[in-house]
N, C-alpha and C positions, 0 to 999 in steps of 0.2 A: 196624655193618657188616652187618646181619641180610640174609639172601639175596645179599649181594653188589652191593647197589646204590649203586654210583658216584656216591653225592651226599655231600655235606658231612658229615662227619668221615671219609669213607673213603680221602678225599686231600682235593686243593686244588683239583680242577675236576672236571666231569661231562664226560667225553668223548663228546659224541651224535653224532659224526659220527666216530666211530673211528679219527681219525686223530692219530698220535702228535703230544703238545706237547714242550715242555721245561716245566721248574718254573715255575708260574706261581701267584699267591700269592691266597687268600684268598674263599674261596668256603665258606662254613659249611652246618651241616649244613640248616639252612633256607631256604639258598640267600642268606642274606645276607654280606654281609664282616663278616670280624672272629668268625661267631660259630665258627668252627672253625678256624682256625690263625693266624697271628700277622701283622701287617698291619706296614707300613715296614720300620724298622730293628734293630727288636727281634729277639734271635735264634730261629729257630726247629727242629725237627726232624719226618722223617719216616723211620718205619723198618717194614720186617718181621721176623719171627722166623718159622722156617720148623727143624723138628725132624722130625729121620727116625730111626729107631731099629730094629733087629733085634735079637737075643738075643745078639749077641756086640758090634753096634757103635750108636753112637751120633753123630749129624750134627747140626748144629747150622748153618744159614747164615743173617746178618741182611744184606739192602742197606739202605741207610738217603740220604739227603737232609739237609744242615743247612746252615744262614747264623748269623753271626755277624757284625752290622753289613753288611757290603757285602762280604763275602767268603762263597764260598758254595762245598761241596767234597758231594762223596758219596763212600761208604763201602761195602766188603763186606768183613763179620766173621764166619769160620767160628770153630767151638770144638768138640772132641771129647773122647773118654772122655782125649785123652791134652795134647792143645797146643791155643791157641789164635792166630789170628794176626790182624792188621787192615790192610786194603790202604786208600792213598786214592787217590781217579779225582778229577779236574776236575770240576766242575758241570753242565759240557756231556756230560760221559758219559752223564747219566741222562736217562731219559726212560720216563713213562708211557704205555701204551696202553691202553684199558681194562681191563682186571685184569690187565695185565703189567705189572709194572718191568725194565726193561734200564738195564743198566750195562755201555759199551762194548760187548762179544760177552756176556755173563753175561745170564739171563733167568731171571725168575721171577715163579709167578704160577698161577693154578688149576691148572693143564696139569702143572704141574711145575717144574724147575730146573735151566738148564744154567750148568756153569763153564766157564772157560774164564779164567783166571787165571794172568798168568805175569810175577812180581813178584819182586824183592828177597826170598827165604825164603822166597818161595810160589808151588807151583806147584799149580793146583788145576784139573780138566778133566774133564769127563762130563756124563753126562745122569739124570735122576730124573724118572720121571712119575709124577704120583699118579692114583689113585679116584676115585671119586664122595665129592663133601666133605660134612663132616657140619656146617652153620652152626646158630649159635643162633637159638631162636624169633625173640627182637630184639634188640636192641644191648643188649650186656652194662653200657655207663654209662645206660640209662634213663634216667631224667629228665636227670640230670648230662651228659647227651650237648649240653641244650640251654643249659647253664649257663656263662657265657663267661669266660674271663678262667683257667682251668684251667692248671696248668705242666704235667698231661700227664692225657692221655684214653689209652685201651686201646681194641682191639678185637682180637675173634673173630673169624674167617674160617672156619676149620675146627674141630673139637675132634677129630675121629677120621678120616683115611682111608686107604688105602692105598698105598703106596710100594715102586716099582720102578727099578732103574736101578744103575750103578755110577757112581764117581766115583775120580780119584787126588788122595790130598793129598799132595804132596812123593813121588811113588813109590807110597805107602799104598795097597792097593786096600780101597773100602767099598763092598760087596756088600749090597743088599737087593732082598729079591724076599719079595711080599706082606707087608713091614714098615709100622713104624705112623708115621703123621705127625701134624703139627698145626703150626696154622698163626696165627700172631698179629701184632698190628701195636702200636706206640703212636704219639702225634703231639704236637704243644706245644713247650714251649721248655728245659723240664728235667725229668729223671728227679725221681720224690720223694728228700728228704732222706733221711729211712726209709722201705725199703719191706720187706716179704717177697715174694718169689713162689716159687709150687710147682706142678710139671704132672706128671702121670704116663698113663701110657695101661696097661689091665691088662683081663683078659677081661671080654668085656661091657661094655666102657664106656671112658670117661676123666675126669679130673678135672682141676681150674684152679683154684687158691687165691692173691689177691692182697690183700694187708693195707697200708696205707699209709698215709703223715703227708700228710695235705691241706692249704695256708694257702688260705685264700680270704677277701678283706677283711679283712684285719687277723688275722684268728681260724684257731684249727686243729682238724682233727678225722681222726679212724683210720676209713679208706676202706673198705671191704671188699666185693670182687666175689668171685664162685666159684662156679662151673659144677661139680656130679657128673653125669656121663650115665652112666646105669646102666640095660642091657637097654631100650634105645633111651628112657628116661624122660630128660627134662632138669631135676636141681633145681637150684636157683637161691640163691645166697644174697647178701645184696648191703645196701649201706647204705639204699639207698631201697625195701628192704625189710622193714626195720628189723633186719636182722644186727650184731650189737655182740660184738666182740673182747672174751674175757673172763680171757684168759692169752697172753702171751708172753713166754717167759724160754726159753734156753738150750737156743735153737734149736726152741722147740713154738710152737705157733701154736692157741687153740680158738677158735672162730666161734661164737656159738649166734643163731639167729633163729626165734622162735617152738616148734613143736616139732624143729626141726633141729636139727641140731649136727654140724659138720664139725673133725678134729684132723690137724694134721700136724707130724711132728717127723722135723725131721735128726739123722740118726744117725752117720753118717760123711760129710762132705764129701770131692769133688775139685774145690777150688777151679782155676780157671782165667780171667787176667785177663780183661776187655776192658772195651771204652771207651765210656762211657752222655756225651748231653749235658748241661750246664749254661748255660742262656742261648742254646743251640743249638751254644754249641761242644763238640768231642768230646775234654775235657780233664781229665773226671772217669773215675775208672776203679771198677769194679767188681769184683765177684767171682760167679763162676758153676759150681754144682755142672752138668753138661749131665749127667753120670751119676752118681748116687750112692745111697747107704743111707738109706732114709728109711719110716716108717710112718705108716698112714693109717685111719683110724676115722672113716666115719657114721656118725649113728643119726638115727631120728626117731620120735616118741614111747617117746625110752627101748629104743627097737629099737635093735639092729644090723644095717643093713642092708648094711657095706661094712667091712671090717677087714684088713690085711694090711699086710708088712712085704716091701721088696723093694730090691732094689739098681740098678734101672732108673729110679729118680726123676731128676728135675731141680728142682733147688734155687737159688734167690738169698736170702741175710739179711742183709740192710744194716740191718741192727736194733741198736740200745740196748738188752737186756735194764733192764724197767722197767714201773709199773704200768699195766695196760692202761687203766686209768680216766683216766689223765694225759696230754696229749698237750703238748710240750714245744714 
């Protein structure tokens, strides 16, 4: 998704004439079918994650897009430091325009985020404009971006920028005024079995760790992307890097790739449901720290160039504590 350009794995068609479609299926990142998202009947997903955070609050909203056989529904899932909730809209609700998703009145997309939500248990309404975004060099799956047949790709949009606007959830007021964002998407047909992921934003930078069980042709292997931007530097860690998971137990995560080496450990979870797909339906559920206690250590040649412990993390461990050498 590097600079934002609207070709294949960033959705499912390249908008050149900027005029809004509804879901239309199978345009890959090469511009051929099939090599970026899932073609007939097979299920598939499209989502973002979109994270706003201030020193007292923490925002979380995903819209998302899924088929299952010949039924097809989209979704907006906010989750905060305290609830989380999930609405579903018809198919016909969503629709893309070039870097925007709308859902019914709901919008989001560079510019920012409006809700505008008013459902069974949830009433959610306001507006959030962000900054100037901070994208990765290039697409955070590398080579993997051209690799087909994947149950779910990542991408970057933003790793750092600013956040203004209020919003009510149920009454709640969430106030940010030059708070920190970031902004991610995934696509495919199912969340990994196991995954980890961990984002934090902290002076001078922010950081993205995602650890995960890949099957591809028969066989399995522990995925590893992770972004540190540190005093505008971007490091990179990642499988076609050659990054290899060298511990995970009881909630710590180490990366090492060459002279790197990235750690992240939860400390205290606040779990809060919500709903990841399997096969494209939204019928697996998960668990999400959106704010929690967690520490983090770079180094690189045996430096320390990033260490600190803080209660503004965001956390997921869908993890089997087990050896990192083994993939199951």
């Amino acid at each position: 998704m590097a600079r934002h350009r609207l070709t294949a794995g960033d959705g499912t068609y390249e908008d050149r004439q900027g005029k809004g479609q509804r879901w239309s299926l199978g345009i890959g990142r090469s511009g051929r079918k099939g090599a970026g998202m899932i073609l007939g009947k097979k299920g598939f997903f499209y989502g973002w994650y979109f994270k706003c955070q201030s020193n007292t609050q923490t925002l979380a909203v995903i819209p998302a897009v899924h088929r299952t056989g010949r039924e097809r529904t989209c979704s907006i899932q906010i989750i905060t430091e305290k609830q989380s909730w999930a609405v579903t809209f018809p198919a016909q609700a969503f629709c893309r325009k070039g870097k925007t998703i709308s859902i019914g009145k709901n919008r989001f997309g560079e510019r920012g985020i409006r809700l505008a939500i008013s459902a069974q248990g949830l009433s959610a309404k306001g507006w959030l404009d962000f900054g100037s975004l901070f994208p990765l060099k290039y697409d955070i799956m590398g080579p993997f971006a051209l690799v087909p047949f994947l149950e779910c790709r990542h991408s970057i949009w933003s790793m750092k920028h600013m956040v203004r606007g209020t919003v009510q959830i149920n009454g709640e007021v969430y106030s940010f005024d030059r708070a920190q964002g970031y902004w991610e998407g995934d696509r495919g047909r199912s969340f990994p079995e196991e995954y980890i992921w961990t984002h934090c934003s902290f002076p001078g930078g922010a950081l993205m760790l995602s650890v995960a069980r890949i099957p591809l042709a028969g066989l399995c292997f522990r995925g590893v992307i992770g972004i540190v931007l540190l005093n505008g530097r971007e490091y990179r860690l990642a499988t076609y890097l050659g990054a290899k998971v060298v511990r995970i137990r009881e909630g710590l995560v180490r990366v090492i790739q060459g002279n790197l080496e990235l750690e992240a450990e939860l400390l205290k979870g606040n779990e809060k449901s919500l709903k990841a797909p399997a096969k494209g339906d939204m019928v697996r559920t998960i668990h999400e720290s959106a704010v929690c206690r967690a520490r983090f250590r770079f180094r690189r040649d045996n430096s320390t160039l990033l260490a600190f412990e803080t209660d503004k993390a965001s956390f997921e461990y869908e993890y089997e504590d087990s050896d990192p050498a083994v993939c199951r």
